[in-house]
C-alpha positions as CSV (number, residue, x, y, z in Angstrom):
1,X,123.4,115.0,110.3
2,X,126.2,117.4,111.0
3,X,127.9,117.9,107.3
4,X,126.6,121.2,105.4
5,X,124.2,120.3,102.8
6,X,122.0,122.3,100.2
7,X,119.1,120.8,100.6
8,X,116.0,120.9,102.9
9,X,114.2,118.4,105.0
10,X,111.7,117.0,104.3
11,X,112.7,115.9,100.8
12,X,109.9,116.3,98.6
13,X,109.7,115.0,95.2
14,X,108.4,116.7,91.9
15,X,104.7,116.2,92.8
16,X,105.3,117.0,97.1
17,X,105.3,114.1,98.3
18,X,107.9,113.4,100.9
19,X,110.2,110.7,101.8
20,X,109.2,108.4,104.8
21,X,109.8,104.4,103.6
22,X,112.2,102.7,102.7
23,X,111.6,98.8,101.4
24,X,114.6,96.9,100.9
25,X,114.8,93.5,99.1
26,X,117.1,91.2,100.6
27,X,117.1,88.3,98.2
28,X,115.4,87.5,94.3
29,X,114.7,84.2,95.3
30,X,111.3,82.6,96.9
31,X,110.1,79.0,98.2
32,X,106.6,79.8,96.4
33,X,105.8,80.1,93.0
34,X,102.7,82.8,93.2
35,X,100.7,83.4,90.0
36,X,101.0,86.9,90.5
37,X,104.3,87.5,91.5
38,X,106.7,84.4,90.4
39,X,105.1,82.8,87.8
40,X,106.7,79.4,87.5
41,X,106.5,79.0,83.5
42,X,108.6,82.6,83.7
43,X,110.8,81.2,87.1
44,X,111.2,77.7,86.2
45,X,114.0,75.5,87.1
46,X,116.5,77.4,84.0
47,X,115.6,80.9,85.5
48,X,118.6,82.8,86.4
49,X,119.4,84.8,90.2
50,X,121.5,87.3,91.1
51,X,124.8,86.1,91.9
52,X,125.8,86.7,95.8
53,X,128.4,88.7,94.7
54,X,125.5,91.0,92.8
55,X,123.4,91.1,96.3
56,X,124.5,94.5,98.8
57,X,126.1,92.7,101.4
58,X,124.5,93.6,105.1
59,X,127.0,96.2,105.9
60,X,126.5,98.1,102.3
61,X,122.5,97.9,103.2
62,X,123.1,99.5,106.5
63,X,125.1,101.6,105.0
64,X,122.5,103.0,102.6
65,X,119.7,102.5,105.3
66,X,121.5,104.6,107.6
67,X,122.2,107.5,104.8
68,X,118.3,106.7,104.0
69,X,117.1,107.9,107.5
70,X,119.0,111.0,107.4
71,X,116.9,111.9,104.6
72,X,113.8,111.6,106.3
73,X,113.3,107.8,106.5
74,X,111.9,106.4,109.9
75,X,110.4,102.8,108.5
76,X,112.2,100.5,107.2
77,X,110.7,97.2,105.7
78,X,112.6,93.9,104.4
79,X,111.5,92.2,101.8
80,X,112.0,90.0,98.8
81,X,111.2,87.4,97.1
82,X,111.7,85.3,100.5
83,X,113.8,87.6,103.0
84,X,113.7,84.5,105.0
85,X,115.6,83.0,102.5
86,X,118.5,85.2,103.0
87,X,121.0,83.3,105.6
88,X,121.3,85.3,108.6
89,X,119.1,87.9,108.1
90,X,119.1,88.5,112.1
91,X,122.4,89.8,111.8
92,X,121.1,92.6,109.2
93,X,118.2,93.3,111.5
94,X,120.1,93.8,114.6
95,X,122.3,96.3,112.5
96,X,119.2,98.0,111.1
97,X,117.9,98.7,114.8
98,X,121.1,100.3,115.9
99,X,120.4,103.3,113.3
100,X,118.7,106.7,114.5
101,X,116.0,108.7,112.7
102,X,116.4,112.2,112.6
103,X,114.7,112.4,116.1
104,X,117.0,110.1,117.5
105,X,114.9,107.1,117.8
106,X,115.1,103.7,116.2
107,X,113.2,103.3,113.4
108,X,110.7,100.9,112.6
109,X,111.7,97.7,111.0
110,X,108.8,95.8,109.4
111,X,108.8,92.1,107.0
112,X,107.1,90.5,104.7
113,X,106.6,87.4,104.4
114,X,105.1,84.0,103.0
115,X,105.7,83.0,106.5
116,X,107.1,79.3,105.3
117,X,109.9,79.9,107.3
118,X,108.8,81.8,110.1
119,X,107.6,79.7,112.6
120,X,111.1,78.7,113.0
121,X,112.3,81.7,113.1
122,X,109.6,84.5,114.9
123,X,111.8,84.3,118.1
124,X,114.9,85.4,116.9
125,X,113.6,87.8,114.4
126,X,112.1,89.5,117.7
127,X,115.4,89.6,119.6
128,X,117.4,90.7,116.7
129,X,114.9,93.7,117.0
130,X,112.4,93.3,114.3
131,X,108.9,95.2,115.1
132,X,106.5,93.9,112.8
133,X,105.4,91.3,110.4
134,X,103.0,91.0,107.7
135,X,102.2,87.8,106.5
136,X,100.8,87.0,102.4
137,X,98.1,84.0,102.4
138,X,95.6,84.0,99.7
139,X,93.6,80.9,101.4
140,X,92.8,78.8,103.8
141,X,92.4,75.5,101.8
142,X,95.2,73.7,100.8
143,X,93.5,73.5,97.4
144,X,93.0,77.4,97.3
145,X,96.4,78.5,98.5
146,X,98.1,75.5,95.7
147,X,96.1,77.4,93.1
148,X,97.8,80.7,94.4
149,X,101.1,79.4,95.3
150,X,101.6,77.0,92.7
151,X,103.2,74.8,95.6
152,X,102.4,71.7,97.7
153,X,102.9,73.9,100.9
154,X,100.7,73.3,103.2
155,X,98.5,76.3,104.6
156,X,99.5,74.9,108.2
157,X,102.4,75.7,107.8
158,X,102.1,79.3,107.2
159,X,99.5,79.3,110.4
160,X,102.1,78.1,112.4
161,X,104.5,81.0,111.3
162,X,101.8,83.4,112.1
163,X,100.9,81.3,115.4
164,X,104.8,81.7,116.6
165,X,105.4,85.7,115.4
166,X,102.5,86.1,117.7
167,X,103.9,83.7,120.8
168,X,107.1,85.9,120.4
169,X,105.3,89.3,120.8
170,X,105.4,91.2,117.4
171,X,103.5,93.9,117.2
172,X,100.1,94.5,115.6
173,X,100.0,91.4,112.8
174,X,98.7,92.2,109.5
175,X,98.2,89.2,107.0
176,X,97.6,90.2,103.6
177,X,95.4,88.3,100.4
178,X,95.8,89.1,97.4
179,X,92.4,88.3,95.6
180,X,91.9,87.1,92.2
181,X,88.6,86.7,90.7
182,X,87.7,83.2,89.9
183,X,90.5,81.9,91.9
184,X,90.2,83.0,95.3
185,X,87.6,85.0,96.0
186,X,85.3,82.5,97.4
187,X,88.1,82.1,100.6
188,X,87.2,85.9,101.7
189,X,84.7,85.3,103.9
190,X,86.1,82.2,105.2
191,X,89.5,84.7,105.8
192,X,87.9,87.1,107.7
193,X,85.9,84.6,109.7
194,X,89.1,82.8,111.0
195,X,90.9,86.3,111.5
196,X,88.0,87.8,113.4
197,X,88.8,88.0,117.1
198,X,92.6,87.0,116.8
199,X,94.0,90.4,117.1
200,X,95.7,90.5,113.9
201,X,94.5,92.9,110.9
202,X,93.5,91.1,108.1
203,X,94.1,92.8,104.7
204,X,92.8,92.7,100.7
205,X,94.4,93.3,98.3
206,X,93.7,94.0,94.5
207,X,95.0,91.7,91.9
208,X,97.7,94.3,90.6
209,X,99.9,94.3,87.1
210,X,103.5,94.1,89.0
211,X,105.9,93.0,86.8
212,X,105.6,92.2,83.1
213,X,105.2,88.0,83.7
214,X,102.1,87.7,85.6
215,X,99.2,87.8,82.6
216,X,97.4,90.8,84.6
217,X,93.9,91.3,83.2
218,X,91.2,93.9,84.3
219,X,88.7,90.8,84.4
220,X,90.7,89.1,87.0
221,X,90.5,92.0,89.0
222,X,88.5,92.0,92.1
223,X,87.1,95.7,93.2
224,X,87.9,96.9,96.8
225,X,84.6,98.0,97.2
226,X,83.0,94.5,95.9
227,X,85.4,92.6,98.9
228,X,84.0,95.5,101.6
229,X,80.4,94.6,100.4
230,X,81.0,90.9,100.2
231,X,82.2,91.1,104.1
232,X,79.5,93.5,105.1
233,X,76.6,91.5,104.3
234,X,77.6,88.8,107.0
235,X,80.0,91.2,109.3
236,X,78.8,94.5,109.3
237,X,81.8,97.0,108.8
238,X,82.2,100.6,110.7
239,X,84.9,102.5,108.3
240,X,88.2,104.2,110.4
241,X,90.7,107.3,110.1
242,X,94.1,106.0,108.5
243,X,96.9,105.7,111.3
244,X,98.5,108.5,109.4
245,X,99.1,110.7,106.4
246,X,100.0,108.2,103.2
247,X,98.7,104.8,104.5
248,X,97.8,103.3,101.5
249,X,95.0,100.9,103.4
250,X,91.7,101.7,103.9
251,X,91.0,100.7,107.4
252,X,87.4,99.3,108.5
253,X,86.6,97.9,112.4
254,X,83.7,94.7,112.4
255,X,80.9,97.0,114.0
256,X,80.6,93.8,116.7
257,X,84.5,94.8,118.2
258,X,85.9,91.7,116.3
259,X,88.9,93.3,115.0
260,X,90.3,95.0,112.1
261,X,90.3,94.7,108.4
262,X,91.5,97.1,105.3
263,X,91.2,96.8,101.5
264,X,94.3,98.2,99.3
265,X,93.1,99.5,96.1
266,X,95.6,100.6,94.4
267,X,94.2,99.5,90.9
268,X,90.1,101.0,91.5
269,X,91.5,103.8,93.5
270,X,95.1,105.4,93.0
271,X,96.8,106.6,95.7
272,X,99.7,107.6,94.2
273,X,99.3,111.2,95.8
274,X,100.2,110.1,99.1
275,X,103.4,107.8,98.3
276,X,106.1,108.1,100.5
277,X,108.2,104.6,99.6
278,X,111.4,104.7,97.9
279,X,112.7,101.0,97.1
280,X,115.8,99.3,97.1
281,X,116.1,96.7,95.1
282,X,118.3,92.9,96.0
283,X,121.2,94.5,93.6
284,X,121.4,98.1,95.1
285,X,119.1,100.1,92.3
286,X,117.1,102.7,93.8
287,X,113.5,102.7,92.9
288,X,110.5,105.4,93.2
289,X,107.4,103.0,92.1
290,X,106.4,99.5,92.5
291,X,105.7,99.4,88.6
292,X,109.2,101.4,87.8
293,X,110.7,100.1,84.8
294,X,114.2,101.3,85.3
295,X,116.2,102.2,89.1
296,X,119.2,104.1,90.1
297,X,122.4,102.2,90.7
298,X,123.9,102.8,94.0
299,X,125.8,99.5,94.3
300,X,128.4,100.9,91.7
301,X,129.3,104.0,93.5
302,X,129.1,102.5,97.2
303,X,131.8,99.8,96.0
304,X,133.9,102.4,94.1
305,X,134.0,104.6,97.2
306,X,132.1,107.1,96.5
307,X,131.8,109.1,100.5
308,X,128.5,109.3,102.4
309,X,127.6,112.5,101.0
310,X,128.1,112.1,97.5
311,X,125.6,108.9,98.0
312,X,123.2,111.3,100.1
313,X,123.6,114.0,97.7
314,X,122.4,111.0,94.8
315,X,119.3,110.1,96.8
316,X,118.4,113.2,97.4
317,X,118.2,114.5,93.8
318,X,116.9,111.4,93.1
319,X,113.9,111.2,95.3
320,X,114.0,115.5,93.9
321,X,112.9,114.9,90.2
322,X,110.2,111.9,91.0
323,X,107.1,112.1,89.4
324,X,105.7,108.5,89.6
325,X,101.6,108.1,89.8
326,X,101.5,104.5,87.9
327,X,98.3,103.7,89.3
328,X,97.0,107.1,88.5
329,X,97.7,106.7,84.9
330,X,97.2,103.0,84.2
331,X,94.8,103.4,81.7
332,X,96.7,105.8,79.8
333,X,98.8,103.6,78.0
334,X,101.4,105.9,76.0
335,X,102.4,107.0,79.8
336,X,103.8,103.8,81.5
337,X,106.3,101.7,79.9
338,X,105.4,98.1,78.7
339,X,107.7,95.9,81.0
340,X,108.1,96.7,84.1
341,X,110.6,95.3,87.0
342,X,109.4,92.0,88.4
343,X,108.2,92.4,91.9
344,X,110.5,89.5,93.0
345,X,113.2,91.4,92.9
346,X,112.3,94.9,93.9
347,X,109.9,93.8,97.1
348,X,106.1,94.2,97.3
């Protein structure tokens, strides 16, 4: 970044915490209907999407993305709703890999996804220069993942995305379940014993209140540690370091060499301290937490004109005065606001 600024790298927010991730949601709209994240009585046939004109077009996200890294940013992850859903989303890809970090290398470029699409699409995904996937399934059986899904999708189908991302050489697979007592919880053993041995990392993940729609309860809630225990007692578990500062998984290896798993706790263990993930949302608001309740519009100034470093000079005083810690105060109910953003449309 050659132009003077005022400012120092790393960014740091109000509680330290620096700026590393950026997640960008490509589209509001999904093929699934997920109890915990699209709730079809809330996104029914009468709900309402963004307009396309409302979406950042691909050259406004690389243009943020690429303002983004000089900031700090060095991973970059697509999401959604569906980011398979949005048409062409090679073509963003490929302009996402062309960007530097700081150090003057490429910068990581994750997905997530319900992996519907992908097995028709892993190949090109891989050319166009995406690194990684993570894949959401939250069963095996067809009846299970209906339950969860609230869709006649059949689970072979998502094991054929997962089958091709690995036939075209992503790097380390990670397919995440959300678990929700009375609902799914019988599948996790069953999950890790089909995962076991494949190579790809297999994580859990706490029933969370995203969003305002989903009818989160404590009861349906899950424990990290209950899942770890639950696995132990038929594969025993050797706990690992994290790959690095701010990974919000708890890693664990299957003490036989079977593979990797990892929990994500974020409702029985905050780790709020260690967020590094700004988020921006399908319509171009910048947000600092999965349960933010209001975002930053940068789609207004970026079509007005507004130069690169009036829009760096926004994100940076932005990401400045954060002091999100949801998770950390979730029980504190006068400090959290009542609604929060649907996670639909500001990415998982």
């Amino acid at each position: 970044m050659n132009e003077e600024r005022d400012y120092a790298l790393p960014i740091l927010d109000s509680l330290q915490r620096p700026l590393h991730d950026l997640r960008i949601s490509v589209t509001d709209r999904c093929n699934l209907r997920c109890t915990y994240c699209m709730p079809r009585k809330t996104f029914d046939e009468s709900h309402t999407y963004l307009a396309r004109s409302a979406l950042l077009s691909f050259e406004e996200i690389e243009r943020l993305a690429r303002l983004f890294m000089r900031l700090g940013v060095s991973k970059i992850r697509l999401t959604g709703g569906e980011p398979l859903l949005r048409h062409g989303i090679e073509r963003l890809i490929e302009k996402l890999a062309c960007l530097r970090t700081l150090q003057g290398q490429a910068p990581e470029i994750a997905m997530t996804t319900n992996a519907v699409l992908l097995a028709r699409k892993a190949q090109a995904l891989k050319d166009a220069g995406l690194n990684r996937v993570t894949v959401s399934l939250d069963g095996l059986s067809d009846a299970t993942f209906k339950r969860m899904s609230d869709t006649n999708v059949p689970v072979a189908d998502v094991l054929q995305g997962i089958a091709a991302a690995q036939a075209a050489g992503l790097d380390t697979l990670k397919v995440n379940m959300v678990v929700k007592r009375g609902v799914n919880e019988h599948e996790i053993v069953p999950m890790a014993q089909h995962f076991r041995h494949s190579g790809i990392v297999l994580r859990f993940i706490e029933y969370m209140d995203v969003g305002s729609s989903n009818g989160w309860s404590m009861e349906d809630v899950v424990p990290a540690r209950a899942i770890l225990d639950h696995i132990g007692g038929h594969f025993p578990l050797q706990q690992l370091d994290p790959n690095y500062s701010g990974e919000v998984v708890e890693r664990w290896r299957y003490a036989d060499g079977g593979g990797e798993i990892g929990v994500i706790a974020s409702v029985t263990q905050a780790f709020c301290h260690e967020c590094s993930r700004v988020r921006l949302a399908t319509d171009g608001k910048l947000y600092h937490c999965l349960f933010a309740d209001d975002g930053l519009d940068l789609r207004a100034p970026l079509r007005d004109g507004a130069d690169d470093s009036t829009l760096t000079r926004m994100m940076a005083d932005s990401w400045k005065t954060r002091a999100d810690r949801y998770s950390q105060l979730r029980h504190a109910a006068s400090e959290y606001p009542a609604r929060k953003i649907e996670m639909s449309y500001i990415g998982g």
